[in-house]
C-alpha angles and dihedrals in degrees: 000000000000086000084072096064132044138205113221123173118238131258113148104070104181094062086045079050090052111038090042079060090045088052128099088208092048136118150161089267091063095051121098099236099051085046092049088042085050090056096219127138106248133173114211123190125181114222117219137182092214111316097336115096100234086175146308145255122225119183143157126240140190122246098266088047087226084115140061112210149155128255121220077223091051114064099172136028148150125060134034127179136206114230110225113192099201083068122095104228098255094051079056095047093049087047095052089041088051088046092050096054095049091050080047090059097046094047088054104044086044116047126029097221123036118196114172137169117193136203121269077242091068101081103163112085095165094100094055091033093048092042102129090349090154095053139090089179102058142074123259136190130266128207146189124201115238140188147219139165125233110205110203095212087170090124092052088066089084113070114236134186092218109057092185088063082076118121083210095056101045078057086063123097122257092263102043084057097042079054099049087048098049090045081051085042091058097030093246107190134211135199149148126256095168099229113114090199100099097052086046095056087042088048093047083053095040102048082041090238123158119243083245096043092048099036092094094045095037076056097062100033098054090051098052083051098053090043092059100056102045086053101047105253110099141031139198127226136199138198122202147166141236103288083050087254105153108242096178144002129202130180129198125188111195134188129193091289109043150340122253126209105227116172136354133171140170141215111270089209102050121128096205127071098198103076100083095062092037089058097043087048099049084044084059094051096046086051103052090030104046098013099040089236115169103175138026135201114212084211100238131342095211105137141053115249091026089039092050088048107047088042090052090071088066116256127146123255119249127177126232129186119222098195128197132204122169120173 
């Protein structure tokens, strides 16, 4: 069966590019320039039947490349599949699950240690969960179930002089839209410098990390920040007051299929609790408005205080598995 499909590394970044963005189980994790702007070291293979890409494979590695393991900057990846429209739907099934299983047995001759976290769109789990099924001897997966929250912000794409006529904003909880009506009471205002540094300063304190403890990670984040914007694919946004003193800064990254909420902080010292979801409102309607954004991912809901926030603007819930193998 493995003799069907091969792995092949990739060279040719524009087509993994391409067909990552073609793909239902694909995101902006998976794409080369958020993984060269996160600054972690990553091994990518295409997967073809014959000549034909039939999907890929994205992990991290450690620096000897003897691991396999996530990145806090990373949230999925894994696997990623092709769609081919001449299939009935269980051909495709059977062909996902085969691929599966070969990608299973390269990830374990080859690290150590697998972490993966795949994609809410990768809904076939057998292959991990069977892997050495019949053996007491081997080792088997482990998973642990995960969520997220998809937000649909299609019916913000149309300006309106009324915001609360949204569809979007009668979904929010009572305290996301009192927010929103006392920052349009007092003309709060929000705009994009460009410049992550200040939600940076505002995330150290924050996170209560020390500028030694955070130097390595503000690195990288600055740079994927940075990285995001210039190309195209993220943009900050900033909350102030009155005095043009920024209150909170969010940031969003987005690919063909989605937008993802990345990184957000606050002032420690602001007087005013509306800020944070002023500034996430006014990011939505720059995305479906300016960006064309039809849909964003919170990017996980798994904890209690950040988990309660991102789901009070309305999304649904989805599952995702982070799964674990070590030899």
């Amino acid at each position: 069966m493995t003799g069907k499909y091969t792995l092949e590394p990739v060279d040719d970044w524009d087509l993994w590019d391409r067909c990552v963005n073609a793909s239902p189980q694909g995101s902006i994790f998976l794409l080369s320039n958020y993984l060269k702007f996160a600054d972690v070291p990553s091994r990518f293979w295409f997967i073809r039947k014959g000549s034909a890409i039939r999907g890929g494979l994205c992990v991290q590695e450690t620096q000897d490349g003897s691991e396999c393991r996530l990145d806090d900057l990373v949230i999925h990846n894994g696997l990623w599949f092709l769609s081919d429209s001449t299939k009935k739907y269980t051909r495709a099934r059977n062909e996902r699950f085969e691929i599966t299983e070969v990608v299973i047995d390269l990830l374990v001759k080859r690290y150590s240690t697998v972490e993966l976290a795949l994609t809410p769109q990768l809904e076939d789990l057998r292959p991990f969960l069977w892997h050495n099924y019949d053996s007491s001897a081997g080792s088997k997966f482990e998973w642990s179930l995960r969520y997220t929250s998809y937000l649909d912000i299609d019916d913000l794409a149309t300006p309106r002089s009324v915001q609360e006529d949204y569809s979007v904003f009668a979904r929010l909880g009572t305290v996301r839209q009192r927010n929103l009506r006392e920052a349009w009471k007092t003309e709060a205002q929000c705009s994009s410098t460009g410049d992550p540094d200040v939600l940076l300063d505002n995330y150290q304190r924050m996170m209560g990390l020390t500028e030694e403890g955070f130097a390595i990670k503000r690195r990288r984040m600055k740079l994927l920040m940075e990285g995001l914007i210039n190309n195209s694919m993220g943009c900050l946004y900033e909350a102030c007051d009155e005095d043009g003193n920024i209150c909170y800064s969010t940031f969003f990254g987005w690919d063909k299929h989605r937008a993802y909420y990345l990184f957000g902080s606050g002032a420690t010292d602001s007087k005013e609790k509306y800020h944070g979801t002023f500034a996430f409102w006014e990011a939505l309607l720059d995305l479906s408005q300016c960006h064309g954004i039809s849909e964003v991912d919170w990017e996980g809901v798994n904890s209690p205080l950040r988990g309660s926030f991102k789901l009070s603007f309305g999304g649904e819930l989805l599952p995702y598995y982070n799964l674990k193998w070590s030899s």
